[in-house]
Every structure is written in C-alpha cells, then in structure tokens.
N, C-alpha and C positions, 0 to 999 in steps of 0.2 A: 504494500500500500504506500501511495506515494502521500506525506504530510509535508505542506507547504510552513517553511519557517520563517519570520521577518523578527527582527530587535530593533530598538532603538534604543540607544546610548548616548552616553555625556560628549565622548569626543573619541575621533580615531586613533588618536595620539594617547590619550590617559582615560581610556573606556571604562567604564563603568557601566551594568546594564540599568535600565529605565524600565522597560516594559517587554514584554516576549508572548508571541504567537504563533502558536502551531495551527493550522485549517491542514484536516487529513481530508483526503477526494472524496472521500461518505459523506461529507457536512461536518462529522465530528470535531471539534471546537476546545484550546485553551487559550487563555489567554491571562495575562497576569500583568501590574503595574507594581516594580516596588519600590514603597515606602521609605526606605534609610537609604536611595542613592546620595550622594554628595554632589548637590547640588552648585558648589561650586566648582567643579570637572566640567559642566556644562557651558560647550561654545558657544559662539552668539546664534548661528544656525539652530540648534537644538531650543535656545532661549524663547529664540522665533518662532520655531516652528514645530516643536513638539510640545514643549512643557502644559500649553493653554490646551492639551486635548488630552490630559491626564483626568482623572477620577469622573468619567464620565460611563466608565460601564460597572455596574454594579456587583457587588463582589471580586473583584479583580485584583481589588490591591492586596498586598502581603507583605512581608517581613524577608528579607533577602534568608534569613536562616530557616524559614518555613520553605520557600520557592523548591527547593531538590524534592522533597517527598511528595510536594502536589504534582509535579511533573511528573516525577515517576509511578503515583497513582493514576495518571491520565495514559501515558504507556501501558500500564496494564491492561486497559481497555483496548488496545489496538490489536489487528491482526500480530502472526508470528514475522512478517515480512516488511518493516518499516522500512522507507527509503527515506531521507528528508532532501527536500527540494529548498536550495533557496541560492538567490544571484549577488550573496554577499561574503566571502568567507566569514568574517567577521562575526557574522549572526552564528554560525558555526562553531565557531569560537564559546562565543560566551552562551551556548548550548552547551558545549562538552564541558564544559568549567563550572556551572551549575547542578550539573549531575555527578562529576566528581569522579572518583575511579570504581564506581556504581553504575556503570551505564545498561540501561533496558535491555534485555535479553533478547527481546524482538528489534534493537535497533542494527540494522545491517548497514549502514553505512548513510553517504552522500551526494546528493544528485548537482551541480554546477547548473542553474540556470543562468547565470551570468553569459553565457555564450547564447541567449538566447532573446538578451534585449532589445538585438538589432533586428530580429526576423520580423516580415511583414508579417503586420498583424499582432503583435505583442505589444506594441508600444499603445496602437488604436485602443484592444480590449481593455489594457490600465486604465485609459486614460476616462473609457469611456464607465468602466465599471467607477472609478473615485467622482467621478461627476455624476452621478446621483445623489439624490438627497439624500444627509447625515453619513456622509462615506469621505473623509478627506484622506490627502497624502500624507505620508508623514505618522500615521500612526498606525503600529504594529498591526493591530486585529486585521485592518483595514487593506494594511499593504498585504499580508497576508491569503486575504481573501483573492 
C-alpha cells in the first residue's frame, strides 16, 4: 500500500518537525501538529506560511514525546506492505527519527516522488486539488492529500 507522506518544519538548515501527514491510497488518514517545536528555529517562510494554519484540525496536536507510539499505533492499522510516497527527503527524515530504531514491521521502504513534479499533469492536479475550498498549501494534511 502506497501512504502518501508530507512534514513541515522550522527550517532546512536546523529542522525541527511542526506537523506530519500520512494519507494511505484507502483514505486512511494521520495527521498530527506538535506542541513543544521551538518556535524560534522557524524561518520567515514557515512564519509566513505555515504557523497561521496550525491548530485548526481537531485533535491533532500532541507532545513531541507522545508522537512515536500514535504513529506506530496508526501503522498497525495498515496492510503488511507499506511503501511511503513523498517528493521531499527530508519528510523522510524526520519520519524515521520519530519512530526511532522501532520502525513498523509493515514499513518496506520509500517511494521518490520528487522525480515526478515535472510530469504533465502533476503540477495541474496540486494545484487544482489546494484551490478548493479550506485546502491551502503549505500544510501537511493538505499537501499530503
């Protein structure tokens, strides 16, 4: 099963995670904001453009020390064949550093959609699914989707 991954963080240079979203190809859905990033790590891009779309989905936010075991309780729920999908390494990153040297037993690796930003039609279906109503850029659940 292919689960679609997006993060957003403080800064590419002294990262710290913000928020993280997995959308698996069924629908099935996490998503989590947390509460104790170091809000001074954050660039003026992230200032701009992420922070004002924090605590808007209910239940989501958490405690960075809680984040490993909801994650890994939502992998449970997944087939035995997870692939994660996403065009950032980075998001990647602070996915395996989250789970720690615990990682899912169904998680088989990772899919590079970064080679896949250029193909027609990729950039159109973004563009067109974030410009709906209550859909912006810039935040995980969202980019995710």
């Amino acid at each position: 099963m292919l689960v679609f991954l997006d993060t957003e963080f403080t800064d590419p240079i002294d990262c710290e995670l913000i928020s993280i979203a997995l959308v698996a190809e069924d629908g099935r859905k996490f998503y989590a904001e947390v509460l104790d990033f170091d809000r001074s790590k954050c660039n003026q891009f992230v200032r701009a453009a992420v922070l004002s779309q924090l605590s808007k989905v209910e239940g989501a936010e958490v405690v960075r020390d809680e984040l490993p075991s909801r994650l890994r309780t939502w992998f449970t729920e997944l087939p035995d064949d997870v692939i994660i999908g996403c065009d950032n390494f980075t998001d990647w990153e602070l996915l395996i550093d989250i789970l720690g040297d615990e990682l899912p037993s169904n998680l088989r690796g990772r899919f590079d959609l970064g080679n896949w930003l250029g193909l027609p039609g990729w950039k159109e279906a973004g563009t067109a699914y974030h410009e709906s109503p209550g859909r912006t850029w810039h935040h995980a659940l969202h980019d995710a989707m």
